[in-house]
KEGU-482795 format. One record per residue (C-alpha): x, y, z. Coordinates in steps of 0.25 Angstrom, whole numbers, padded with zeros to 4 digits, always signed. Example, Ala and Ser with C-alpha at 12.3 -4.5 7.8 and 13.67 -1.06 7.14 Angstrom:
<atoms>
+0049-0018+0031
+0055-0004+0029
</atoms>
This chain:
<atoms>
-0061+0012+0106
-0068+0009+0093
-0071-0004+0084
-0065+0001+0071
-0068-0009+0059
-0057-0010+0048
-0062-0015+0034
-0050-0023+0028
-0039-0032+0035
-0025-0029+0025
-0014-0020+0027
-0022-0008+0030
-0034-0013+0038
-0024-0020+0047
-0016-0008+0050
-0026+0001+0050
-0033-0010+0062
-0019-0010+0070
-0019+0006+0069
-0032+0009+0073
-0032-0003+0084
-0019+0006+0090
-0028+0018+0092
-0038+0009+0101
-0048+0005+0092
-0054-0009+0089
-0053-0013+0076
-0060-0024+0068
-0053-0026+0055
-0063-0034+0044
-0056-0041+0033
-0064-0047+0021
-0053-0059+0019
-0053-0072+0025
-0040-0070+0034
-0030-0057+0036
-0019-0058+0026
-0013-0050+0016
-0012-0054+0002
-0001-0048-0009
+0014-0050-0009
+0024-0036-0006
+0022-0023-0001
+0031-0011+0000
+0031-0002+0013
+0038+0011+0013
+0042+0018+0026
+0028+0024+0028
+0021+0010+0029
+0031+0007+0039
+0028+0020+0047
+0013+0016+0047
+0017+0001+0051
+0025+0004+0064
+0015+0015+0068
+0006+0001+0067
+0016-0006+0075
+0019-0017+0064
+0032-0009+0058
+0042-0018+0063
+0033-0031+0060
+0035-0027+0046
+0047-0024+0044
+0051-0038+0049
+0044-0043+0037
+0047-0033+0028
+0060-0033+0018
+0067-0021+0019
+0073-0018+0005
+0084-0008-0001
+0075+0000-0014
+0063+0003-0019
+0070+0001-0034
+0065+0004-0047
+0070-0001-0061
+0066+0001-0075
+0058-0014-0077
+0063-0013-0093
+0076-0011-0093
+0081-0016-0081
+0086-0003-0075
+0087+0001-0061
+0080+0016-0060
+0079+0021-0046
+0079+0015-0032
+0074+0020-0018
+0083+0017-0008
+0076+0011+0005
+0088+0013+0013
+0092+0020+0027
+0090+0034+0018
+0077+0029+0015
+0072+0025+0029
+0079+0036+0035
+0071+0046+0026
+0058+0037+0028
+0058+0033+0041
+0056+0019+0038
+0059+0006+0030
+0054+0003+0015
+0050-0013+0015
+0042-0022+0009
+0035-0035+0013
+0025-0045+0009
+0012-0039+0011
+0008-0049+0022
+0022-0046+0030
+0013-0032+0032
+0002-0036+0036
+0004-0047+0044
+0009-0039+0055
-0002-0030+0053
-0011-0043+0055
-0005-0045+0066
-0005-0031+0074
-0021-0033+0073
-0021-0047+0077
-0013-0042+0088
-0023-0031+0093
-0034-0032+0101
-0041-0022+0094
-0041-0026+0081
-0050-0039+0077
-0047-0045+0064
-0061-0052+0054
-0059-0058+0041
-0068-0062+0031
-0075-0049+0036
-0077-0040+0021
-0084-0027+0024
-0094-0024+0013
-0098-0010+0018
-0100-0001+0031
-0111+0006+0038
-0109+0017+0048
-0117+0024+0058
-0114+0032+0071
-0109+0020+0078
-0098+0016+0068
-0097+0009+0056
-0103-0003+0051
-0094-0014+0042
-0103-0022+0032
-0098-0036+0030
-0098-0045+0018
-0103-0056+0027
-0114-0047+0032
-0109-0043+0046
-0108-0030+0051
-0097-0024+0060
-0098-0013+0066
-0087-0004+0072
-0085+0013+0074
-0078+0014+0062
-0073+0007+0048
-0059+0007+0041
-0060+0002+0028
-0046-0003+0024
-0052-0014+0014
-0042-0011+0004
-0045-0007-0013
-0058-0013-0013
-0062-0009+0000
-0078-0009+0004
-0076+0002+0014
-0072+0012+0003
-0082+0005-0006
-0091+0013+0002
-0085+0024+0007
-0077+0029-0005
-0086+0022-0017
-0077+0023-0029
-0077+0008-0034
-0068-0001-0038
-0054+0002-0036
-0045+0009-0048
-0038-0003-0057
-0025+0002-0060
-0022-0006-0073
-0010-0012-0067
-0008-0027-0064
+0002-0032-0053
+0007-0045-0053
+0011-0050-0040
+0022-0063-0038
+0029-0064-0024
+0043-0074-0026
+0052-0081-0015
+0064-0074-0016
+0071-0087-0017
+0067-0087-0031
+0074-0072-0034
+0088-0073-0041
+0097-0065-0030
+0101-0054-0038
+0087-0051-0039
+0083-0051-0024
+0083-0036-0024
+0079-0029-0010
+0073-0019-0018
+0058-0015-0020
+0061-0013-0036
+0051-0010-0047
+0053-0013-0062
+0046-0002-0069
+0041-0006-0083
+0033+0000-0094
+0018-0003-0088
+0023-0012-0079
+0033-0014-0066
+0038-0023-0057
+0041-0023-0041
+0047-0034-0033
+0053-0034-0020
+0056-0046-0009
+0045-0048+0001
+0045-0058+0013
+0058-0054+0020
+0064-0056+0007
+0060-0071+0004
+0050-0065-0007
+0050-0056-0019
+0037-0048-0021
+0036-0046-0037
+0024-0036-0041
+0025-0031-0056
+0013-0023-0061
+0008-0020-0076
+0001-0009-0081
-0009-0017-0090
-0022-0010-0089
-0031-0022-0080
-0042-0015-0078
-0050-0024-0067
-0043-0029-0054
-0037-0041-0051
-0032-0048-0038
-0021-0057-0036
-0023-0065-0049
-0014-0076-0053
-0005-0073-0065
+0003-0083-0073
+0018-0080-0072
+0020-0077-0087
+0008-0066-0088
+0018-0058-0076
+0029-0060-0086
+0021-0055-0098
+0016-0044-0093
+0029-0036-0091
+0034-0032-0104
+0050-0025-0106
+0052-0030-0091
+0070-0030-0088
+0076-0046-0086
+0078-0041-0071
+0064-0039-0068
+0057-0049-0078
+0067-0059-0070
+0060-0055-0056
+0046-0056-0062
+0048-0068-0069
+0051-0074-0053
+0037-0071-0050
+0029-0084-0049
+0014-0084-0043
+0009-0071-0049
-0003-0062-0047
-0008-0051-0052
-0017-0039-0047
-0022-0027-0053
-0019-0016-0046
-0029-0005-0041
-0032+0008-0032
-0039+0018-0031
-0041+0032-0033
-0037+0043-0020
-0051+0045-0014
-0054+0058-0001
-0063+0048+0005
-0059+0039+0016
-0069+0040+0026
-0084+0038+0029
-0087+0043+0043
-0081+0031+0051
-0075+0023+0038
-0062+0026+0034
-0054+0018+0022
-0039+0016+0023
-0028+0007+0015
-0032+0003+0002
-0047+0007+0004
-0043+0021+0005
-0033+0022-0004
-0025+0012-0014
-0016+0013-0022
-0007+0006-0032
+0006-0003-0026
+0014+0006-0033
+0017+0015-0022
+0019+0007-0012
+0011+0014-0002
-0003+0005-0001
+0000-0002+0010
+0009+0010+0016
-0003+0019+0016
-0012+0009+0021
-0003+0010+0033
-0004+0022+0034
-0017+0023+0033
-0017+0014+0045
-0009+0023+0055
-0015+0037+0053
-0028+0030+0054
-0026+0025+0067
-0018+0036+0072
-0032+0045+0069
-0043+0036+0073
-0044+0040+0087
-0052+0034+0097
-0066+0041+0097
-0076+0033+0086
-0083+0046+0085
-0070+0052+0078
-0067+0041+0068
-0074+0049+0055
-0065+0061+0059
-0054+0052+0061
-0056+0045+0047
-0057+0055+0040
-0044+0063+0047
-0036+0049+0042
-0043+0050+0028
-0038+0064+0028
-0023+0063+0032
-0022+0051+0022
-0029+0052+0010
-0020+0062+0001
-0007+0054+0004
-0014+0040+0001
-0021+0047-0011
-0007+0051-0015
-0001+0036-0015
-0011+0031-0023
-0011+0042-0035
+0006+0040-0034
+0004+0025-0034
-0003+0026-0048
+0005+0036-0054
+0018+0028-0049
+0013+0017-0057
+0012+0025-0071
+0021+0035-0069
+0031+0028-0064
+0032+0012-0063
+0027+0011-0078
+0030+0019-0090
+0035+0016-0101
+0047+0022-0112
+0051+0037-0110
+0042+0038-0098
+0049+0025-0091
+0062+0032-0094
+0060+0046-0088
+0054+0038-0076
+0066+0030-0075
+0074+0045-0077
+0067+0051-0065
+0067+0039-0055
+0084+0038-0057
+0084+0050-0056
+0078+0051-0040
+0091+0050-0029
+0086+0042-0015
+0080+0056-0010
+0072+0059-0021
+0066+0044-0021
+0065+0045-0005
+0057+0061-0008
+0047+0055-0017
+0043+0043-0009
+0044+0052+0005
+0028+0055+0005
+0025+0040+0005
+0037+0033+0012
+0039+0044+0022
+0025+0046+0029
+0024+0043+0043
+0008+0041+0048
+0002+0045+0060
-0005+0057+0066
+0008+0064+0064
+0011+0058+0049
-0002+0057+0042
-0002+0069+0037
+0013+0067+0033
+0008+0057+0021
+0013+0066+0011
+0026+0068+0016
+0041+0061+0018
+0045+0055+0031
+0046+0070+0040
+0038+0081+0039
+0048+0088+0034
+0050+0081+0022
+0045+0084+0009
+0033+0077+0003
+0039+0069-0007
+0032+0065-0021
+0025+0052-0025
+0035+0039-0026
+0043+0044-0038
+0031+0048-0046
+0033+0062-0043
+0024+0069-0031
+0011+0065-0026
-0002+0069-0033
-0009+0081-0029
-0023+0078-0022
-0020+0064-0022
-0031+0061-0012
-0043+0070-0021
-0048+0056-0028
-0063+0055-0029
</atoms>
């Protein structure tokens, strides 16, 4: 079997290193930080992350660290009023397949870390930044900050938005700033008043802004994330922010949510970026995957959930002859890119057609979202939340839990966009 090199030691690099080591491959993952963590606070997981993670073997991990909640609920932020919900019941799981959860980021990846350090096949590097590749007929070549060299028969660049791999093999530049900023604050619950400790996943939409918090940590933390549509034109990275900007930066917010945002203490902020849908993925015997190939806005919920995905159809392709892999890459690129394409383009429009307007448009928004029974909801979330990967399923990306389902539109938003994958 092979030496297969993986650029990139997050969520997706990880996976993708305990999917490929499963089909008999020995993999080198090289991380460019110092140790193997993962930074950030809460992440969503719908039913289709959960179906990649026990196809990984680390479902069950997960969902001992995971908080199991009742609704995906969303409220008017300015006047306090309850508009929809999406129940995340027995309905919903029975129509799914799976659970809906969420977790501090780490509580994924830690069992992810630890399926790697537990196979033979997979060898862990930090401090290990790869700069650039080379390839010949022998393989691929990884270029590293430090000046080293590693050579192996193929490279999967998972180095997330700013990744070097696609640097190269895409070569479209910096990553798209979105003009949103997100403020980040996680809280010991202890500190949430009780009638506010909802097990809910609920969003405040407001004009130009909105609001999500859920509780992380087996329900000992709330994860507050609120987000403003001011503009920001350059990126920014886990930035300390005074308490009393947050507060000022969410104009007309309801005494309900300006109560739960005034608990957050510690706050950071980011500018969010992505990227347009690209048709290239692959250079012979490179192949990007995660946030390399494809990210996308938070507002979704599905980066993580496709880079699982990612993660299973790739290793279920890859075979075992090296001579194959360019074929095999390119297959992978070709059974994954329109439905990725397709989260990232819904992922935008959710934020400006749907978490901030503002007057009339606010209004027929609200109109339509209490408008939409369970079904309806469950129908417009089923091409996300219902795929099932694998050799079977990867060509199922558009569809709801069985093949005999509909393809169900964009999250709320209405349908997915036609040609999603035909960026530059």
């Amino acid at each position: 079997m092979a030496k297969i090199l993986v650029a990139g030691g997050g969520i997706g690099g990880l996976a993708t290193a305990v999917s490929v080591a499963r089909r008999g491959h020995r993999v080198l993952v090289l991380e460019s930080r110092g140790d193997f963590t993962e930074l950030g606070a809460g992440i969503q997981l719908a039913p289709n992350a959960f179906h990649a993670l026990d196809r990984l073997g680390v479902g069950d991990f997960v969902r001992d660290r995971a908080v199991h909640i009742d609704e995906l609920r969303f409220m008017d932020g300015t006047t306090g009023e309850r508009v929809a919900g999406l129940p995340l019941d027995d309905a919903y799981r029975r129509r799914f397949g799976n659970l809906y959860a969420v977790v501090q980021r780490s509580d994924l990846y830690a069992p992810l870390l630890e399926a790697c350090r537990a196979s033979a096949a997979v060898a862990l590097r930090t401090g290990a930044r790869v700069e650039r590749y080379t390839q010949d007929d022998s393989g691929v070549t990884a270029h590293l900050a430090s000046g080293e060299r590693v050579h192996g028969a193929a490279l999967i660049g998972a180095d997330g938005i700013h990744s070097a791999v696609r640097g190269q093999l895409v070569g479209d530049g910096r990553p798209r700033v979105s003009g949103h900023t997100i403020y980040r604050s996680v809280i010991p619950m202890e500190r949430v008043p009780g009638e506010l400790r909802w097990n809910t996943v609920t969003l405040w939409a407001g004009p130009g802004w909105h609001f999500v918090h859920y509780p992380i940590g087996n329900g000992g933390l709330l994860n507050l994330a609120a987000t403003r549509d001011d503009g920001a034109t350059e990126a920014v990275t886990g930035v300390p922010v005074p308490k009393e900007r947050v507060l000022g930066e969410f104009p007309r917010m309801s005494g309900t949510a300006r109560r739960l945002l005034g608990l957050g203490e510690g706050w950071r902020s980011w500018v969010l970026c992505d990227r347009d849908p690209v048709e290239r993925w692959t250079d012979r015997r490179v192949v990007l995957v995660g946030d390399a190939a494809h990210p996308m806005l938070q507002y979704a919920a599905q980066g993580a959930c496709q880079a699982l995905e990612d993660a299973v159809v790739l290793g279920e392709l890859i075979g075992a002859d090296a001579a194959e892999f360019e074929q095999r890459f390119e297959e992978f690129a070709g059974r994954r890119r329109e439905r990725t394409g397709a989260a990232q383009l819904v992922a935008r429009e959710m934020g400006r057609r749907l978490y901030h307007p503002a007057g009339g448009a606010a209004r027929r928004r609200n109109a339509m979202l209490a408008a939409l029974s369970a079904q309806d909801l469950y129908d417009r979330v089923a091409w996300l939340h219902g795929a099932r990967v694998g050799l079977r399923g990867a060509r199922v990306g558009l569809r709801g839990a069985t093949d005999d389902e509909p393809a169900g539109g964009g999250p709320v938003t209405g349908r997915r966009p036609p040609g999603a994958a035909r960026g530059r």
